[in-house]
C-alpha positions as CSV (number, residue, x, y, z in Angstrom):
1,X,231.9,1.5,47.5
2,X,233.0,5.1,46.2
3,X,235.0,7.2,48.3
4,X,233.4,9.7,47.9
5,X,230.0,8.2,49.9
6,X,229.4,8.4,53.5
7,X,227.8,5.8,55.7
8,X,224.6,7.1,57.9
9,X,224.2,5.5,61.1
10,X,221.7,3.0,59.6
11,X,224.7,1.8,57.6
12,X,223.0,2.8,54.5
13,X,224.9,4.4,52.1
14,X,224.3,8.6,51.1
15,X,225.0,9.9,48.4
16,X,228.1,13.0,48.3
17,X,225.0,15.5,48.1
18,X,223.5,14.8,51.5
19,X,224.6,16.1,54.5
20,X,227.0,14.5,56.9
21,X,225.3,12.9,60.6
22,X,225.4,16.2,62.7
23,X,224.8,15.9,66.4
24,X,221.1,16.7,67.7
25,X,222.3,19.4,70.2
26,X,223.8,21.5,67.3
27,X,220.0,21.9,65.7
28,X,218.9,25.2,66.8
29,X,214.9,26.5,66.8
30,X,215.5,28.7,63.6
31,X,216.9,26.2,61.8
32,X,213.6,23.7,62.8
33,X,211.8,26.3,61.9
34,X,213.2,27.5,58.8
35,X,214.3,24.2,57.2
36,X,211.6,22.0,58.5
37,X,208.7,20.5,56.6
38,X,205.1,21.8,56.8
39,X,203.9,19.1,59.8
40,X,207.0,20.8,62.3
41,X,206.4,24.4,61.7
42,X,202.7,24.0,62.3
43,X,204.0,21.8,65.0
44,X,204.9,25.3,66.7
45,X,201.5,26.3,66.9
46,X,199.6,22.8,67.3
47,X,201.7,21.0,69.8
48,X,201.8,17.4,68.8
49,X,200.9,17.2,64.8
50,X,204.0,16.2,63.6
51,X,203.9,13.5,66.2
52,X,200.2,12.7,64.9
53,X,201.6,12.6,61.3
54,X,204.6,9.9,62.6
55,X,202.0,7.8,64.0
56,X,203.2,8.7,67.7
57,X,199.4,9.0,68.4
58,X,199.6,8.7,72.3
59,X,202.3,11.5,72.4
60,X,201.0,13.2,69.6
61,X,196.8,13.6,70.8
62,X,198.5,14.2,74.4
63,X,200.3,17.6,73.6
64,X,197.3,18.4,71.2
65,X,194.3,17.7,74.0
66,X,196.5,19.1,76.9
67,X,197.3,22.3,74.0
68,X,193.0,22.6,73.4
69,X,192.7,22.2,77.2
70,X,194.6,25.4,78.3
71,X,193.3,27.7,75.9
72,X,189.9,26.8,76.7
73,X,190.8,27.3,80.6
74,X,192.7,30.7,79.6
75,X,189.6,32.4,78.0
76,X,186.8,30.8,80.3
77,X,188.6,31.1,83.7
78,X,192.4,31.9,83.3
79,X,192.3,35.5,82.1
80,X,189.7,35.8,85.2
81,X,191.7,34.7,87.7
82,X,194.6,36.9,86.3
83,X,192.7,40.0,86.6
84,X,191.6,39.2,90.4
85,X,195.1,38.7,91.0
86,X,196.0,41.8,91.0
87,X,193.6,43.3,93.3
88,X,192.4,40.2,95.5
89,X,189.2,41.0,94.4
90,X,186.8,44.1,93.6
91,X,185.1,44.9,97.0
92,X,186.3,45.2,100.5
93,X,183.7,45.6,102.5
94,X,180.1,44.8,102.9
95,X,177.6,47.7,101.5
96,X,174.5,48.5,99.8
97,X,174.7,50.1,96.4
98,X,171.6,51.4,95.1
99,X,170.1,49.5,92.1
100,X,168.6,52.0,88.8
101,X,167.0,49.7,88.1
102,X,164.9,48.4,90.5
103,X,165.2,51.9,92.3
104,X,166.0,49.5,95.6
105,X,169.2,49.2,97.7
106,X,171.4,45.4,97.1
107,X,173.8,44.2,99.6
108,X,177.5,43.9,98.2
109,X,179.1,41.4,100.1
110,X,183.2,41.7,100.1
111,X,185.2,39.1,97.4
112,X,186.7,36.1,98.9
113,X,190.4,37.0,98.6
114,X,191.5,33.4,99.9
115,X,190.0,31.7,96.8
116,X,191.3,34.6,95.0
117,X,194.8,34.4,96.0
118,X,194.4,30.5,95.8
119,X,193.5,30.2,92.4
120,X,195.2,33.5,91.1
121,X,198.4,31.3,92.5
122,X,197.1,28.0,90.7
123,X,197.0,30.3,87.4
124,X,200.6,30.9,87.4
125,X,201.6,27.4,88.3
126,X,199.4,26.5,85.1
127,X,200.7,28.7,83.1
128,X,204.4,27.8,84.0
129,X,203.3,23.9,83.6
130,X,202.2,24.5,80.2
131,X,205.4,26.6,79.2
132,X,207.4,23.4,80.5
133,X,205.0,21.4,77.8
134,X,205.8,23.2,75.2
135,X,209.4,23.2,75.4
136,X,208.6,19.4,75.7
137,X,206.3,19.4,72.9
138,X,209.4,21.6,71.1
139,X,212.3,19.0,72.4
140,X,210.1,16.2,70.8
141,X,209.9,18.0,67.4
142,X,213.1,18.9,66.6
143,X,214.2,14.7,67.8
144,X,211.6,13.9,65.0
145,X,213.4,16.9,62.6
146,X,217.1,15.4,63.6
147,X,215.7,12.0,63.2
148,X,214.3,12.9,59.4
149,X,217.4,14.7,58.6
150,X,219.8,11.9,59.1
151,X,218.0,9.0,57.6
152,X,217.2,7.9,60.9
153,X,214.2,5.6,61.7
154,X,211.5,7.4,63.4
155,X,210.0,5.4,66.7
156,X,206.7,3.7,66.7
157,X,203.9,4.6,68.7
158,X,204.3,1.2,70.4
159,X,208.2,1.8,71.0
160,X,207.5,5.2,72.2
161,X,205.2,3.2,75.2
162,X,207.7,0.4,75.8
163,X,210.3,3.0,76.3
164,X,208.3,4.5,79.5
165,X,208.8,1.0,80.8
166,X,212.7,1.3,79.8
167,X,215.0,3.8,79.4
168,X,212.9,6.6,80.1
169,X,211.5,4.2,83.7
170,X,213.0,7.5,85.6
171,X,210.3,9.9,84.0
172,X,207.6,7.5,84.6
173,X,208.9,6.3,88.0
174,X,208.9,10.3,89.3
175,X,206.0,11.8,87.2
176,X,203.5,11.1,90.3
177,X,206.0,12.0,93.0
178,X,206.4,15.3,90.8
179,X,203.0,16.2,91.1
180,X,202.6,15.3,94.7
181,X,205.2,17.8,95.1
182,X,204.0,20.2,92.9
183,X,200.0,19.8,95.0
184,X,200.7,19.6,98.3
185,X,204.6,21.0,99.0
186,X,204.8,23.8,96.1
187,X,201.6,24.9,95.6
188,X,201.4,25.7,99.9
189,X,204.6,27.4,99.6
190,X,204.4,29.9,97.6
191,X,200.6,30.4,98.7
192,X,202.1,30.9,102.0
193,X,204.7,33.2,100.6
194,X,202.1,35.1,98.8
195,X,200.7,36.2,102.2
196,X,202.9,38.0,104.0
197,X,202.9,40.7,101.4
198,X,199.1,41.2,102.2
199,X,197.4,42.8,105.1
200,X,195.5,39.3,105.5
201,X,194.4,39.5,109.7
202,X,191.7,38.8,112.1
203,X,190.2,42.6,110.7
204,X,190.8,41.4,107.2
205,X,190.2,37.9,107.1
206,X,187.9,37.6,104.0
207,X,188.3,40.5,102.0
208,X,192.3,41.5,102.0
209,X,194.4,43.8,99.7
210,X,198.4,43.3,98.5
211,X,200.4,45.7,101.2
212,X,204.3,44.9,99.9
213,X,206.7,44.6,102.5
214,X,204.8,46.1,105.1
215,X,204.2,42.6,107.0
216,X,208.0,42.2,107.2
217,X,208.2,46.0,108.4
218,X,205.7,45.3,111.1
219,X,207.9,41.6,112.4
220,X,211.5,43.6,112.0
221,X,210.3,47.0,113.0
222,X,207.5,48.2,114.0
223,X,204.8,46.1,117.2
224,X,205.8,42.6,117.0
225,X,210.0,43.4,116.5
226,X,209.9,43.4,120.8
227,X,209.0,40.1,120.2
228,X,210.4,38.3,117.4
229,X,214.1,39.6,118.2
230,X,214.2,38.1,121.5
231,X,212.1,35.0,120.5
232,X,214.6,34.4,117.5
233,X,217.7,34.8,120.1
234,X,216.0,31.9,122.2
235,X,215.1,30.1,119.4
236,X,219.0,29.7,118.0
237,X,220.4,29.3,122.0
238,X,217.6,26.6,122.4
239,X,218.3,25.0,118.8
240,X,222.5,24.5,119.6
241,X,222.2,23.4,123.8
242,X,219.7,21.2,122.6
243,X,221.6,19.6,118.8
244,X,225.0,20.1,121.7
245,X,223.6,18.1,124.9
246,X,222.1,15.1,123.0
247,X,224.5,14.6,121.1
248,X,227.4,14.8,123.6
249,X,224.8,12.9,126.2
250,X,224.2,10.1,122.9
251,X,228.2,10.0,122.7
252,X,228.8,9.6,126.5
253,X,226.1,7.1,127.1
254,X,226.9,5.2,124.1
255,X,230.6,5.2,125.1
256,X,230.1,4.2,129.0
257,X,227.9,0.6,127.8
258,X,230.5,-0.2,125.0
259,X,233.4,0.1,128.2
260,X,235.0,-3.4,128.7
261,X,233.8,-3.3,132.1
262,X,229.9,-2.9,132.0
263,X,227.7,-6.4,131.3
264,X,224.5,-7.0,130.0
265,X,225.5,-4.6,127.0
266,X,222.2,-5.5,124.9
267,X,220.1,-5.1,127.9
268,X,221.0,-1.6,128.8
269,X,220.9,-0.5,125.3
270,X,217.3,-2.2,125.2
271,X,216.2,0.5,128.2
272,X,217.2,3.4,126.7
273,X,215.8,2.0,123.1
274,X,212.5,1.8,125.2
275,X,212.5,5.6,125.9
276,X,212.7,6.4,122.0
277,X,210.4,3.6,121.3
278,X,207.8,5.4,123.1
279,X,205.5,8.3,121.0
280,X,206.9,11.6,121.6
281,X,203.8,13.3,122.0
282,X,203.1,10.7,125.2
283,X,206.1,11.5,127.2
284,X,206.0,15.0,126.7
285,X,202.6,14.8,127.7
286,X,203.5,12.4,130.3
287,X,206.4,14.9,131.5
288,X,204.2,17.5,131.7
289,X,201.7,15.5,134.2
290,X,205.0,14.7,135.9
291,X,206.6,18.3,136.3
292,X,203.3,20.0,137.2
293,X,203.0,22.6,139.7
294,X,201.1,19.4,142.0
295,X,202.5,16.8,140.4
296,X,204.2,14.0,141.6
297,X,208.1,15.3,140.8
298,X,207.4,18.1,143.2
299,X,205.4,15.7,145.7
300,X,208.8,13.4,146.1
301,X,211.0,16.6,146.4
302,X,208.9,17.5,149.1
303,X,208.6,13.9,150.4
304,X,212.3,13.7,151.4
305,X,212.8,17.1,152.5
306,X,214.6,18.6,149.7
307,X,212.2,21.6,149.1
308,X,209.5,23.0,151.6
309,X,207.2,24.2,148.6
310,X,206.4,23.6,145.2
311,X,208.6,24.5,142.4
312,X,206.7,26.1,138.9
313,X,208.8,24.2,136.5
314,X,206.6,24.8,133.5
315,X,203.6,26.7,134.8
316,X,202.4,30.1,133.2
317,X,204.3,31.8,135.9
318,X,207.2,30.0,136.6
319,X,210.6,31.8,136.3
320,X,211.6,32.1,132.3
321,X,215.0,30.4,133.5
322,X,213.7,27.5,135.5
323,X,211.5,27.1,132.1
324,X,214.0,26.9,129.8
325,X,216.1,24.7,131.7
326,X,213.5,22.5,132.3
327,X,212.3,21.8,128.6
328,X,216.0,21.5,127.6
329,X,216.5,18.6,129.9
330,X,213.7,17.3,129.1
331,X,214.3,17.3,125.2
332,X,217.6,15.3,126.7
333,X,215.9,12.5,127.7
334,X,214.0,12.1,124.4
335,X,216.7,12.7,122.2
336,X,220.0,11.3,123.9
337,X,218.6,7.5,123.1
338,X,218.5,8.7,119.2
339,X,222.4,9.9,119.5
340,X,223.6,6.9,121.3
341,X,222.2,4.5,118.9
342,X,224.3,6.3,115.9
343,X,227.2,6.8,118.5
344,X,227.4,2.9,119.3
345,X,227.2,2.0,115.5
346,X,230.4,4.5,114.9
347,X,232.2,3.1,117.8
348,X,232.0,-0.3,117.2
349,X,233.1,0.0,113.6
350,X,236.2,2.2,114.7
351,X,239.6,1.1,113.6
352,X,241.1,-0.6,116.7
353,X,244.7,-0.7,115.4
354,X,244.8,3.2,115.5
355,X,243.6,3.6,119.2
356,X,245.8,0.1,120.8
357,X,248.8,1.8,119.0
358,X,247.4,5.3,121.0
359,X,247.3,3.0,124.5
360,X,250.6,1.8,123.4
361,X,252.1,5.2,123.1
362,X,251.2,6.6,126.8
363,X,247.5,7.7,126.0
364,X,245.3,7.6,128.2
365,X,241.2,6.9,128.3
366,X,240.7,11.1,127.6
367,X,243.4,11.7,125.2
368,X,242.2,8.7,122.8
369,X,238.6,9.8,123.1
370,X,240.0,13.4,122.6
371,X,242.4,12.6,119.3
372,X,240.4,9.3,118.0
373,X,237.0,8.3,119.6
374,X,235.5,12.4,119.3
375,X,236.4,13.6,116.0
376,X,236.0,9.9,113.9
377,X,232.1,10.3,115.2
378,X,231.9,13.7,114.8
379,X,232.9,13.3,111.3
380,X,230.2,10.8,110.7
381,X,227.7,12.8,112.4
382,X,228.1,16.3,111.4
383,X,225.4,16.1,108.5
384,X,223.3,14.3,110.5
385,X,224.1,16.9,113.8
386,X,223.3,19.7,111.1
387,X,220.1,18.2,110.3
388,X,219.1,18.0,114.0
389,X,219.5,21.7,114.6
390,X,217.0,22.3,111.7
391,X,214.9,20.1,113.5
392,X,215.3,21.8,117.2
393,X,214.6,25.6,115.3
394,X,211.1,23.9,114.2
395,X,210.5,21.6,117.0
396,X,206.6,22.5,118.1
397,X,206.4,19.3,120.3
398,X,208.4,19.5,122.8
399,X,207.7,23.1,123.7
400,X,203.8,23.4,122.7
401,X,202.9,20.3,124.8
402,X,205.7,20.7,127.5
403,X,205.0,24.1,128.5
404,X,202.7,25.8,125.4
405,X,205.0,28.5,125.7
406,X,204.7,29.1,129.1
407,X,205.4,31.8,130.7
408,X,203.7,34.4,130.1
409,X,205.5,37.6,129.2
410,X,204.1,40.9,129.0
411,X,206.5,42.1,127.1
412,X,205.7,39.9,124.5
413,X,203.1,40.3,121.4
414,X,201.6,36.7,122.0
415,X,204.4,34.7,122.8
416,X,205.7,33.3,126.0
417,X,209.2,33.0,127.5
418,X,209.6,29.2,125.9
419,X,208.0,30.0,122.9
420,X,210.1,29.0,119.6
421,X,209.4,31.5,116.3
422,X,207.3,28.2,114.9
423,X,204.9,28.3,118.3
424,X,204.8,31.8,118.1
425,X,204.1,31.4,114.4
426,X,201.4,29.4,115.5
427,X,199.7,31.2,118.3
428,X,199.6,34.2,115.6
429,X,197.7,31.9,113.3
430,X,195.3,29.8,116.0
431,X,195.6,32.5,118.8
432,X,192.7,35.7,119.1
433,X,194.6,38.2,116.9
434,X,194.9,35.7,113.6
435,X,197.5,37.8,111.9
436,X,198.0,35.8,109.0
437,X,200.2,37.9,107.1
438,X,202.7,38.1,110.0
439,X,202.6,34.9,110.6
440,X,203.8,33.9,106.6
441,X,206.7,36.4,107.5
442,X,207.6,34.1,109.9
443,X,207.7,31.3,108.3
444,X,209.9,33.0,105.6
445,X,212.5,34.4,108.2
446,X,212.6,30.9,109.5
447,X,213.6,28.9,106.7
448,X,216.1,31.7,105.9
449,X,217.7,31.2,109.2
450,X,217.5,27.6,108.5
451,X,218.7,28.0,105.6
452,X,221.6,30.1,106.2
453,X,222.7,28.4,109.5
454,X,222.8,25.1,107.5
455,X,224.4,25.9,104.3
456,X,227.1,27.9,106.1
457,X,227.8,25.0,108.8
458,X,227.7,22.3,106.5
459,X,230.2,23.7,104.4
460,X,232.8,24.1,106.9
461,X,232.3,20.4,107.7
462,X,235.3,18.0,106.7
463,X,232.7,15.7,105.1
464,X,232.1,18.4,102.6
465,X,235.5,19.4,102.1
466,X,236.7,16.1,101.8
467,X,233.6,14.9,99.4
């Protein structure tokens, strides 16, 4: 062979006048455009012919149908639902206009604004979708130009299928999860987020206008800010005694049955496995029965002499304190069963070298649970402890069928003293004043509190300093 020939990857020998095997990531779009033959620049305009034209049909007619689909949406319905967009719609109210000519007076009834903002929203997501095809459709054309370029043998249509089932089984296996997603997580989202920059309430509930920011200045400033401050400040106290006592209580419990001197360790594990067993929606319900203002809690209490009149533990107007104490010890009993499960698991897999050599030392039963037993399972746990304060800033159960909120404040713009922002987010949506747009706001400032608590907690954790 002549030295001066190069080898392409094929092992076929190229002449000194062809180009040497470049990488595909060095190819830039000018250069497919420029350089490449008539089939990939057209490709640019008609996704999928240069597919087509290397017998890729499936791919190929795919990106050319999906290509023929969108335009025909665009112009028949897309441009449409672009221009409502903007205003949510040409009338606002209900009125008669007076009709040349028939020389008689029509009723105009107001747009629909929800289907408006709904599909306006849809539009976009369309429109973003096929952006992400085309840079697809582009990806695949300049593999096909690389491919050409080096001498490279181009995939069947066939190979291009069994590859699905191969090494692209990662694209196949999440195309449907994607779109799940996409429908019923993504699509809600930013429909929800849409919202709160709208003046969408009871007053406005079919016919609605875009307003800015002046939801958020009406939660942070102006009628409901009496309201959401405090209810935020009970929300985060509730959301750490609540992560704090269960998991402590979970730690404790789980520490006492794993004590050399307690028997029948499976059985008393069993009892408490029993109360988390149980639907969480039944107890509370249950609870409630049980803590009512005549029921039978407060019967016993008064059965042996320990009170001489009912107590309002959870009634609409029991003391805010006696409330909030009461829901937090209930949440105890639901949740310490979860932490002492995890808890037993970590201390039975703890290295028993490290705390005999402790006993050895001098230490006693605190100091090794202080130095050893605490931190080990609180390293394990954090991410998980983390995950359960999310959980306590959203949890509707326990406080929507313990109490509903209860009780009542009057200082309050419908919320009650036990009300979490997520209950009050949903008596604002369920309740008489259906202030929709507020109610999005919420849900906004409550994922950024999520989000900001978490993030900034998480990565102060050892796990995540040491991962």
């Amino acid at each position: 062979m002549s030295e001066n020939n190069n080898i392409n990857l094929a092992g076929n020998t190229v002449p000194p006048n062809k180009h040497l095997i470049r990488e595909e990531k060095s190819i830039k779009l000018g250069e497919v455009w420029s350089k490449g033959d008539t089939s990939t620049k057209l490709t640019f305009l008609f996704m999928g012919l240069n597919q087509i034209k290397n017998k890729q049909w499936v791919k190929g007619f795919s990106f050319l149908i999906l290509e023929i689909a969108f335009i025909v949406w665009l112009i028949f319905s897309g441009i449409s639902a672009f221009s409502l967009l903007s205003t949510l719609g040409p009338y606002k109210v209900t009125k008669q206009v007076f009709n040349n000519a028939q020389q008689i007076y029509v009723t105009v009834h107001p747009s629909n604004s929800v289907l408006i903002l709904l599909w306006g929203i849809m539009a976009c997501v369309i429109v973003i979708l096929f952006v992400l095809l085309y840079f697809v459709n582009y990806r695949s054309n300049k593999h096909l130009y690389w491919l050409q370029l080096n001498d490279k043998k181009i995939p069947t249509n066939k190979e291009e299928l069994a590859s699905l089932l191969d090494s692209r089984l990662h694209t196949t296996l999440m195309a449907l999860p994607l779109l799940g997603i996409l429908a019923f997580t993504v699509l809600p989202t930013i429909y929800m987020i849409s919202m709160a920059f709208t003046n969408f309430d009871q007053q406005h509930a079919t016919a609605f206008s875009w307003t800015g920011f002046q939801a958020f200045g009406t939660v942070l400033t102006g009628n409901l800010a009496g309201t959401f401050f405090p209810v935020l400040a009970w929300t985060l106290v509730w959301a750490v005694v609540a992560t704090a006592t269960t998991f402590l209580g979970g730690v404790l419990l789980a520490m006492l049955i794993e004590s050399t001197g307690i028997k029948f360790k499976g059985f008393w594990r069993t009892i408490f496995v029993i109360v988390f067993a149980v639907p969480q929606f039944v107890t509370l319900l249950m609870m409630a029965q049980f803590l009512d203002y005549q029921g039978v809690f407060n019967n016993i209490l008064m059965s042996i002499h320990l009170i001489s009149s009912p107590i309002n533990f959870i009634g609409a107007s029991s003391s805010p304190m006696i409330a909030r104490i009461t829901v937090i010890v209930v949440n105890m009993w639901i949740g310490i069963p979860v932490s002492m499960l995890v808890s037993t698991a970590i201390i039975q897999n703890l290295p028993q070298d490290q705390i005999e050599a402790a006993r050895i030392d001098g230490a006693n039963v605190f100091q090794v649970f202080r130095s050893i037993t605490f931190p080990q399972i609180l390293f394990v746990m954090t991410p998980a402890l983390i995950q359960q304060f999310i959980g306590n800033v959203n949890n509707f159960n326990v406080i929507y069928l313990l109490t509903n909120g209860n009780p009542l404040n009057p200082n309050y713009n419908g919320a009650g003293s036990t009300d979490l922002l997520v209950t009050w987010l949903y008596k604002l949506v369920f309740g008489q004043t259906q202030r929709y747009n507020a109610a999005a706001v919420l849900g906004i400032l409550i994922f950024i509190v999520n989000a900001t608590v978490s993030l900034i907690a998480y990565r102060r954790t050892n796990a995540f300093k040491e991962g």
